[in-house]
C-alpha positions as CSV (number, residue, x, y, z in Angstrom):
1,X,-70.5,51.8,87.1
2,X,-67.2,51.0,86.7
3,X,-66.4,48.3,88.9
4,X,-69.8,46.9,86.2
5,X,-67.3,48.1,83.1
6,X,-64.0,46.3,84.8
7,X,-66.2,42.7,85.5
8,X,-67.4,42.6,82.1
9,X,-64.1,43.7,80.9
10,X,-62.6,40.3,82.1
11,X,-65.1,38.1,80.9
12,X,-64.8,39.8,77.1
13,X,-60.7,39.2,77.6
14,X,-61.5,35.8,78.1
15,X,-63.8,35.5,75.0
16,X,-61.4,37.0,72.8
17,X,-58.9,35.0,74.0
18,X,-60.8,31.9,73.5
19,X,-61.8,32.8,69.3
20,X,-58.4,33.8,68.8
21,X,-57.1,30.8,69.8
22,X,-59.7,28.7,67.8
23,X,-58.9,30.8,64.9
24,X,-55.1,29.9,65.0
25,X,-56.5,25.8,65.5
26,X,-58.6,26.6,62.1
27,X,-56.0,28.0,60.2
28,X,-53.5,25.4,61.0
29,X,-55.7,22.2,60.5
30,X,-56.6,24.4,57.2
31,X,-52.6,23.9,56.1
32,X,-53.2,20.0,56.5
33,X,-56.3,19.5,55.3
34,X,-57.4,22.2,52.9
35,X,-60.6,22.0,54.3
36,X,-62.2,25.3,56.0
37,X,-63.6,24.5,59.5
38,X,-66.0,26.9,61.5
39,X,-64.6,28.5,64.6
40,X,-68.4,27.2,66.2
41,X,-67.4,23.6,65.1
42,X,-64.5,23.5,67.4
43,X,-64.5,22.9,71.3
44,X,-61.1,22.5,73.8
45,X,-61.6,20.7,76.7
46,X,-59.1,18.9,79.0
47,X,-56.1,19.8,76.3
48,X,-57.9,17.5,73.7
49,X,-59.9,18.8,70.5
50,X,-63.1,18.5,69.1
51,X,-64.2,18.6,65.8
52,X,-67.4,18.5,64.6
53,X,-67.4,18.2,60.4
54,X,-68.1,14.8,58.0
55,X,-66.7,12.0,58.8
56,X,-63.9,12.7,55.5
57,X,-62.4,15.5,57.4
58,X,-62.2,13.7,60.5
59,X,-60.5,10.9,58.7
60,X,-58.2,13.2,57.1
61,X,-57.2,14.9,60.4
62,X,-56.5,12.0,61.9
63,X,-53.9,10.8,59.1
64,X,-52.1,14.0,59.9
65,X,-52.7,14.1,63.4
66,X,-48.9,14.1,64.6
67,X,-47.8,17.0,62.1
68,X,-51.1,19.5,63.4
69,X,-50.6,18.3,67.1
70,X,-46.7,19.4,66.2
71,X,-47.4,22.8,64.3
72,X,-50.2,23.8,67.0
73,X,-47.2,23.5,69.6
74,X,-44.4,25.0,67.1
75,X,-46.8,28.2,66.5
76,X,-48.2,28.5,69.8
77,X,-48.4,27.5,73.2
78,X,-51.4,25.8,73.2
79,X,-50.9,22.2,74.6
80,X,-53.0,19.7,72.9
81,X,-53.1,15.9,73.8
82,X,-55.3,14.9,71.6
83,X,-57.8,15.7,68.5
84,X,-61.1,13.9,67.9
């Protein structure tokens, strides 16, 4: 039973990882945009960002593209190419 504890262990690691990190990636586009963003709403694949909201906040992110991709690197080390 606990190699079945240890296995499962690693996969919940992983999880919490992953909503802590798209936690950090709301609260920072939050500081740009002023506009709250689900954690569900956001998928990381291949270093680039995806956002799914109205088409205002996606036009708004992308005006402040280059200061977010910046502060996402300055407050952790996440590297992002790209945000859509």
């Amino acid at each position: 039973m606990k190699e079945i504890s240890k296995f499962f262990d690693k996969f919940r690691s992983v999880a919490v990882k992953e909503l802590k990190k798209r936690e950090t990636l709301c609260v920072i586009i939050y500081k740009f945009t002023k506009q709250n963003i689900d954690i569900k709403d956001i998928t990381i694949k291949n270093s680039i960002i995806s956002i799914k909201g109205s088409q205002g906040l996606k036009s708004e992110i992308f005006l402040k593209k280059s200061k977010i991709l910046e502060q996402i690197l300055k407050e952790t080390n996440i590297k992002i190419v790209d945000i859509k």
